[in-house]
Residue frames relative to the residue before (quaternion, step in Angstrom):
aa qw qx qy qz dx dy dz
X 1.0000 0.0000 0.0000 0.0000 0.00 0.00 0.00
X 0.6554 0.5330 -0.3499 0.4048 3.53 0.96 -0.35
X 0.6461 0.5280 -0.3182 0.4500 3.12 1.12 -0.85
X 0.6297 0.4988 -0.4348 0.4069 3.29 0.93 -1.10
X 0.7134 0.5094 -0.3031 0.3736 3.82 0.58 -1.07
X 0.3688 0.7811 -0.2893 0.4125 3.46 1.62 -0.12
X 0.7027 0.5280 0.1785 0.4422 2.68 0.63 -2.16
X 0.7219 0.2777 -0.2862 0.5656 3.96 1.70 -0.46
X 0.3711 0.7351 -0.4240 0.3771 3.25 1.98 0.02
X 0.6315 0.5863 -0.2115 0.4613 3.01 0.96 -1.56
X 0.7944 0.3602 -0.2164 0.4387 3.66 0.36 -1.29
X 0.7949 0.1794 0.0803 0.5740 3.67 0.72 -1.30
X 0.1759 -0.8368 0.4720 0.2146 3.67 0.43 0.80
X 0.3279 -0.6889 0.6118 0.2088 3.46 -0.83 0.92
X 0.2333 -0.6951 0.6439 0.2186 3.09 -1.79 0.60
X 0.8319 -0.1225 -0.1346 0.5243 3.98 0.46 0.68
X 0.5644 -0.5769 0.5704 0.1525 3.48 -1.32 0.87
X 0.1975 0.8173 -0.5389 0.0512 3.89 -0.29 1.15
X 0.1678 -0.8697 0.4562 0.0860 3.29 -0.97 0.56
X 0.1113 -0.7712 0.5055 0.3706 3.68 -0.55 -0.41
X 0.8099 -0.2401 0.0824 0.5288 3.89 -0.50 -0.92
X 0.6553 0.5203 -0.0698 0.5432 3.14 1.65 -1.18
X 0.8079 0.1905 0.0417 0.5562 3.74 0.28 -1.42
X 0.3063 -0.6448 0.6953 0.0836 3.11 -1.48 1.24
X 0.0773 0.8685 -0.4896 0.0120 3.91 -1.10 0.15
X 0.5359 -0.7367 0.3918 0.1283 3.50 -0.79 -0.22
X 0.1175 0.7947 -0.5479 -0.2334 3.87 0.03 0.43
X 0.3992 -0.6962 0.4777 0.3574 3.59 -0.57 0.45
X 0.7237 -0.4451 0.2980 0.4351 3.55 -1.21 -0.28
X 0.7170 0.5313 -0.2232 0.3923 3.32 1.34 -0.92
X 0.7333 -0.4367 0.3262 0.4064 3.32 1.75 -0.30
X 0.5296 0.6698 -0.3029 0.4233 3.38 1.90 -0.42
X 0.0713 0.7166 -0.6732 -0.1678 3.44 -0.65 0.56
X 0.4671 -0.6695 0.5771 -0.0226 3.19 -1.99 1.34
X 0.2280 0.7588 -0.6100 -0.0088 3.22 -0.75 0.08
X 0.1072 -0.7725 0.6218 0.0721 3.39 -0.44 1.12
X 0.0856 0.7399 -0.6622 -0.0822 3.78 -1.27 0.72
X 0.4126 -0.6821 0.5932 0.1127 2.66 -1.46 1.34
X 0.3299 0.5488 -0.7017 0.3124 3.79 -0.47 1.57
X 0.4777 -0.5547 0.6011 0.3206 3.47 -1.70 0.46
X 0.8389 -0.0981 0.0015 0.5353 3.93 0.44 -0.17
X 0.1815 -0.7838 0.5922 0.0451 3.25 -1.29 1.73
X 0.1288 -0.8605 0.4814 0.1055 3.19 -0.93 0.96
X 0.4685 -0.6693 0.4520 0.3583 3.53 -0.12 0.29
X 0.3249 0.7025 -0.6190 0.1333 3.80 -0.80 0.84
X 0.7778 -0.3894 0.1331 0.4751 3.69 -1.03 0.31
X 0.7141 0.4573 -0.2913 0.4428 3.88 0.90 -1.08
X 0.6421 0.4241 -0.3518 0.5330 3.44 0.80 -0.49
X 0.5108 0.6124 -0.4110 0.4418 3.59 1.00 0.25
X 0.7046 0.5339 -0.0657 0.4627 2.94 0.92 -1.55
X 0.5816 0.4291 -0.4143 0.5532 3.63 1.07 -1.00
X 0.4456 0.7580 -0.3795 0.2879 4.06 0.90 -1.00
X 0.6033 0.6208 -0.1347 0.4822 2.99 0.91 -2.05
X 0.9472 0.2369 -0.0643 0.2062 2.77 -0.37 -1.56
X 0.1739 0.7623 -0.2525 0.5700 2.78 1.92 0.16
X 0.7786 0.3425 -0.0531 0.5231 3.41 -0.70 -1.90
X 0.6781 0.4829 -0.3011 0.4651 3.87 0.62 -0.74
X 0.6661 0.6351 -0.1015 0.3778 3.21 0.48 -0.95
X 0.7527 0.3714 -0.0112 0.5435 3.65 1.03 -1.66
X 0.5851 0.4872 -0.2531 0.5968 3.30 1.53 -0.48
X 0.5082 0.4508 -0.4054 0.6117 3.80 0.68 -0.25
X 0.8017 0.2869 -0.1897 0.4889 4.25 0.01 -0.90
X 0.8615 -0.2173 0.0209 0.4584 3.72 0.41 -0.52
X 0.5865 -0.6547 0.4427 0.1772 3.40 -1.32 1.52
X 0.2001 0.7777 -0.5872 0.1022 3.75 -0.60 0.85
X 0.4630 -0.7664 0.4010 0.1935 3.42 -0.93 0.95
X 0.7111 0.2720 0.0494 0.6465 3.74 1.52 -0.62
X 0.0210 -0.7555 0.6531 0.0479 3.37 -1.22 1.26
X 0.1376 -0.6750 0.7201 0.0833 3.39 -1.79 0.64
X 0.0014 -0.7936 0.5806 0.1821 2.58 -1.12 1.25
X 0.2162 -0.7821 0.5814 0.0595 4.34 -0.22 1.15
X 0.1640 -0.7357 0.6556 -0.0458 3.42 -0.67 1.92
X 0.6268 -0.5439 0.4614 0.3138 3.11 -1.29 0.31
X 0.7465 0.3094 0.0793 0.5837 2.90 0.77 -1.70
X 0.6284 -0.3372 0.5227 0.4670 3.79 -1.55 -0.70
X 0.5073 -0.5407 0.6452 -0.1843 2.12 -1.96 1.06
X 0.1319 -0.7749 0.5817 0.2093 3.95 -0.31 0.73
X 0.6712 -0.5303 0.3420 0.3891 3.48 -1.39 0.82
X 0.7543 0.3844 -0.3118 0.4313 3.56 0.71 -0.63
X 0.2334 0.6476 -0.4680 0.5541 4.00 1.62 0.40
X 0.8857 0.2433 -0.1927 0.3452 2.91 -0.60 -1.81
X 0.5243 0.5775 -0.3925 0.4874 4.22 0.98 -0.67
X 0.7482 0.4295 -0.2463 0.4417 3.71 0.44 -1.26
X 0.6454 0.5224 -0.3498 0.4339 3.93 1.39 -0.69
X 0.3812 0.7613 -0.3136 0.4204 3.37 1.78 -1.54
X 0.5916 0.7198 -0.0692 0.3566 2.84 0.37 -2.46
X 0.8916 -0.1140 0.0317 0.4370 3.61 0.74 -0.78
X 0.8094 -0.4723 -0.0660 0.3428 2.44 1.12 2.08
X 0.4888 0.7564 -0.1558 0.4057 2.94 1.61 -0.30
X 0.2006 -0.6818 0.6915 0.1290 4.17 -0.39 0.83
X 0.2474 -0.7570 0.5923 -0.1222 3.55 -1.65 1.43
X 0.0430 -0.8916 0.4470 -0.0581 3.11 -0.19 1.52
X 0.1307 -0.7066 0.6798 0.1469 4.14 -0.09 0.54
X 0.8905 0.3574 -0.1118 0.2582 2.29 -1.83 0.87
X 0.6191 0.6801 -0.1708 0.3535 3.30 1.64 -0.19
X 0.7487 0.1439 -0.2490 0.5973 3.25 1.49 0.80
């Protein structure tokens, strides 16, 4: 995950590195928060909800962004990507 966030420095310069207990991420300059996770297949189940939450709760309290990505390594299950949708969020597979 560092590297990957490396690697949007380079492309899209970020303007601060946020995190919560679980998930490091990225707000670009323009306002984008990132979050790249490195698993081969997300599934959607109550804790990964919760880490969601908190998450989104958390990063909003430290920095203001207008747009989330969220760029899995791997797949995504249909009810992942509906529940991420679901909270505003755009879902990429495959994206590092």
């Amino acid at each position: 995950v560092a590297e990957y966030l490396e690697k949007i420095q380079k492309e899209t310069p970020l303007k601060k590195i946020v995190s919560s207990l679980y998930l490091p991420a990225g707000v670009t300059k323009k306002g984008v928060l990132i979050v790249p996770l490195s698993v081969d297949y997300l599934f959607w189940t109550q804790e990964v909800a919760g880490i969601f939450d908190d998450f989104k709760e958390r990063v909003a309290k430290e920095e203001s962004f207008s747009a989330v990505q969220i760029r899995v390594r791997g797949q995504v299950s249909a009810l992942a990507r509906k529940s991420l949708e679901g909270m505003g969020a755009t879902v990429s597979e495959r994206a590092f």
